[in-house]
C-alpha positions in Angstrom: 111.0 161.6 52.6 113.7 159.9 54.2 114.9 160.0 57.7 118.2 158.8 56.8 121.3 160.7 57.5 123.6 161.3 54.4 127.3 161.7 53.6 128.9 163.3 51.9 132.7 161.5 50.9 135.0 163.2 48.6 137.2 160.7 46.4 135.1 158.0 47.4 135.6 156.0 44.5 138.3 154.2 44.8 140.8 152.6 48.1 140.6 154.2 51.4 137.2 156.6 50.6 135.3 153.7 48.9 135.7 151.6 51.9 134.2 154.6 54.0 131.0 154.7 51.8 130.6 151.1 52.4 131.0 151.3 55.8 128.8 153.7 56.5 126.5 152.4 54.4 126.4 149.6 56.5 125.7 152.0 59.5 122.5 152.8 58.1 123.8 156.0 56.4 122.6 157.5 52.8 126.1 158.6 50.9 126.7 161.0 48.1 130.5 159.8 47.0 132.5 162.6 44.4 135.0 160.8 42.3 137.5 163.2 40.0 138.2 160.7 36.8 137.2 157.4 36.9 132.8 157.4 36.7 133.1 153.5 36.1 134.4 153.0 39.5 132.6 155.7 41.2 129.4 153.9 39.6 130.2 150.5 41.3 130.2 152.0 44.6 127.0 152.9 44.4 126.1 149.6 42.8 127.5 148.0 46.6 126.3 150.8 48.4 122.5 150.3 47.1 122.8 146.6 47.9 123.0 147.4 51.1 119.8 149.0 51.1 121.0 152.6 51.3 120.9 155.1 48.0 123.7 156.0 46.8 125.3 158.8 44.3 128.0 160.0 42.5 128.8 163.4 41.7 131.7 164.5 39.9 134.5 167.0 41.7 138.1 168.4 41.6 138.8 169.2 44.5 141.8 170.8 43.7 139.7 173.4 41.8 138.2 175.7 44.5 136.1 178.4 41.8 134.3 174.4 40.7 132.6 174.7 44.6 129.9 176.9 44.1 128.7 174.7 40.9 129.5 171.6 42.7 127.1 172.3 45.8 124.4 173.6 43.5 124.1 170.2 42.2 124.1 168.9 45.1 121.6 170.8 46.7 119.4 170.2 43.9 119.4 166.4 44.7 119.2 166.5 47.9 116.0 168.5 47.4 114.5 166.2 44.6 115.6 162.9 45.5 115.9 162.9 49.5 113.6 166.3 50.2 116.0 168.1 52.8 117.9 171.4 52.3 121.4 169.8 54.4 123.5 166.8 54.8 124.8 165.6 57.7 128.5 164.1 57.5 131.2 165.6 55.6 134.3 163.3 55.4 137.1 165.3 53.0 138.7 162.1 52.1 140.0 163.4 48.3 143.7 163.1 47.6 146.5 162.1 45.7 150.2 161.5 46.8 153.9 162.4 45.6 157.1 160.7 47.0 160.0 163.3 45.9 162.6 164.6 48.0 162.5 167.7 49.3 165.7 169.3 47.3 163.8 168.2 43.8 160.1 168.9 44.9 158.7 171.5 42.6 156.9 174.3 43.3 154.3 172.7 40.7 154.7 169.9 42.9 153.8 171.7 46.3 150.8 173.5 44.9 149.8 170.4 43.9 149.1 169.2 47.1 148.8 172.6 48.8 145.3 172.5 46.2 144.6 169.4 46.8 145.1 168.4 50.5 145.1 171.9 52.5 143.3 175.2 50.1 140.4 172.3 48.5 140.1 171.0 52.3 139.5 174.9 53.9 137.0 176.2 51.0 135.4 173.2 50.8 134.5 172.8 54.2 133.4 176.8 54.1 131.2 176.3 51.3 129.9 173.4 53.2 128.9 174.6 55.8 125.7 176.3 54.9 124.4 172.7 53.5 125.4 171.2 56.6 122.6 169.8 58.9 123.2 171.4 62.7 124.9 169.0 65.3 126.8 167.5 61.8 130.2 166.2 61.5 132.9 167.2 59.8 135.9 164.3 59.6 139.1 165.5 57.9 141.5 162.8 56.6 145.3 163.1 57.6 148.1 161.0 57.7 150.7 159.1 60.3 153.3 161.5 58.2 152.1 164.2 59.8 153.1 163.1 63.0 156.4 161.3 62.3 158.8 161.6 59.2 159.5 159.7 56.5 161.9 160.9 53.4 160.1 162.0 50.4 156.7 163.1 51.7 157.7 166.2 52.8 154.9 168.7 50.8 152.2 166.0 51.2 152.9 165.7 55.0 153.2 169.8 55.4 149.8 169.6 54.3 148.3 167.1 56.4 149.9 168.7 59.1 147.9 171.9 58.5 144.8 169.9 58.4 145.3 168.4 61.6 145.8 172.3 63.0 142.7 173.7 60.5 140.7 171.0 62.3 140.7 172.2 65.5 140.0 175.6 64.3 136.6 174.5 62.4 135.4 172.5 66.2 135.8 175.4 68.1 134.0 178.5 65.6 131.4 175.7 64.3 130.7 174.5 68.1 127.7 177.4 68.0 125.9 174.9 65.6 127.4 171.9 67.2 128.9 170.9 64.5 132.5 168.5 65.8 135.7 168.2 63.4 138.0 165.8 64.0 140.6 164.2 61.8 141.4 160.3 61.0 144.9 159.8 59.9 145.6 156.6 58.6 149.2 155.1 58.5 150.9 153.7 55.9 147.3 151.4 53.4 148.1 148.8 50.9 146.5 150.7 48.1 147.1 152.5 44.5 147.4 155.7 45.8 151.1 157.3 45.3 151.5 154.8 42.7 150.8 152.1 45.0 154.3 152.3 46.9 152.5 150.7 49.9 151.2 148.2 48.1 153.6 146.8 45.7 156.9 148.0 47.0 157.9 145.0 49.0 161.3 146.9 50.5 159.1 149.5 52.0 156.6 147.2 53.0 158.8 145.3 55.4 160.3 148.9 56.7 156.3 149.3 58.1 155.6 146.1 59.2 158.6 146.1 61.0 157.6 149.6 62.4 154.5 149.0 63.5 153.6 147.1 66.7 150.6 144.7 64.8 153.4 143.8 62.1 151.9 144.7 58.9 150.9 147.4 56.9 147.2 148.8 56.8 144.4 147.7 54.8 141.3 150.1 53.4 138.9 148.2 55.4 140.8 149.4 59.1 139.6 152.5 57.7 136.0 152.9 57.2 134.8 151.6 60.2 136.4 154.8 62.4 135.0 157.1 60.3 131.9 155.3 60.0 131.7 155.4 64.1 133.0 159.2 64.2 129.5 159.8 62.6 127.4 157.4 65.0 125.9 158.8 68.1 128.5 156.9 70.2 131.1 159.3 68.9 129.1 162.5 69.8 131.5 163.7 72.8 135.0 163.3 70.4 135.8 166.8 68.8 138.4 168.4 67.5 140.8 165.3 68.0 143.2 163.6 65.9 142.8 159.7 65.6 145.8 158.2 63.9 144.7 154.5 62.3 147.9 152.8 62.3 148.3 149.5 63.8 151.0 151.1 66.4 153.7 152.6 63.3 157.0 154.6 65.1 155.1 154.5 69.1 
């Protein structure tokens, strides 16, 4: 038996929710990662995680794909109960997502379903069906975005989305309080990674617009990430619910 807490962090196999599994790795914490595709990559962060003396696993999961939920925390359940022997995990971190820059007079209403399923419906019924696996005085950390405070062109579905995250939030610290369960959201600003094609990453025009935009002068990396949500589920973060903590260097202040 371990004493070790565990986490659970959706799309965790890749940019921003790989470097959360290391991170809290490093804090001591046992992490169950989902990846959607790519089992190679999701494999490697359990490689990194294990060498820092945590166990680690990956679990497949569309989290775009709410009737997939029940089967998902089945599986789940059954390794936490043969591998760690608990019933409940401790940290939910609803990190999954994928990106679309189209404007908002050519966005599709494929396109906002998309990300309605993905960023929005996946993060409400997942978090439901998580909650009876969920360990009392747990955390729940939702992942936003600095576009759901300010606007730029192009993101308008995705950033409707996070918006309503950032509102669903507070809902879920309030009505799960009884358990003393907190919710709070991380929104990160504009991260050098592949995500939406990699537009912060490779698109140097854009790049300079944010560094010039944000008081540090640069854009984000994954690893200014991980560590806040790694703290949000440390003991020093206990009295911090149903807040909003944007990640972005200063972007638009």
């Amino acid at each position: 038996m371990t004493n070790s807490k565990i986490a659970l962090v959706t799309g965790g196999s890749r940019g921003l929710g790989r470097d959360m599994a290391i991170n809290l790795a490093k804090k001591g914490i046992d992490v169950v990662i989902t990846y959607h595709t790519n089992k190679t990559a999701a494999d490697e962060v359990v490689s990194e995680i294990e060498k820092l003396g945590k166990t680690g696993k990956a679990l497949q999961l569309d989290t775009s794909v709410v009737k997939s939920f029940d089967g998902f925390f089945a599986e789940l359940s059954a390794y936490l109960k043969e591998e760690k022997d608990v019933e409940t995990f401790d940290f939910l971190i609803n990190n999954a997502g994928t990106g679309i820059y189209t404007p908002f007079l050519e966005t599709t209403e494929e396109q906002f379903d998309q990300m309605s399923n993905i960023h929005l419906k996946g993060v409400y019924f997942l978090s439901q069906k998580a909650v009876p696996f969920l360990a009392d005085g747990g955390r729940i950390i939702n992942i936003s975005s600095g576009l759901s405070r300010f606007s730029l062109p192009n993101s308008s579905a995705y950033g409707a989305m996070k918006g309503g995250v950032d509102v669903f939030t507070r809902y879920l610290a309030k009505e799960l309080a009884s358990r003393k369960i907190t919710a709070n959201v991380v929104a990160p600003g504009a991260i050098a990674t592949e995500f939406g094609g990699g537009e912060n990453r490779d698109n140097e025009k854009k790049r300079a617009l944010i560094s010039g935009a944000t008081a540090l002068g640069r854009v984000g990396e994954p690893e200014d990430i991980g560590g806040v949500v790694a703290f949000l589920c440390s003991e020093d973060s206990r009295w911090i619910n149903g807040q909003r903590i944007e990640v972005s260097g200063g972007i638009f202040l």
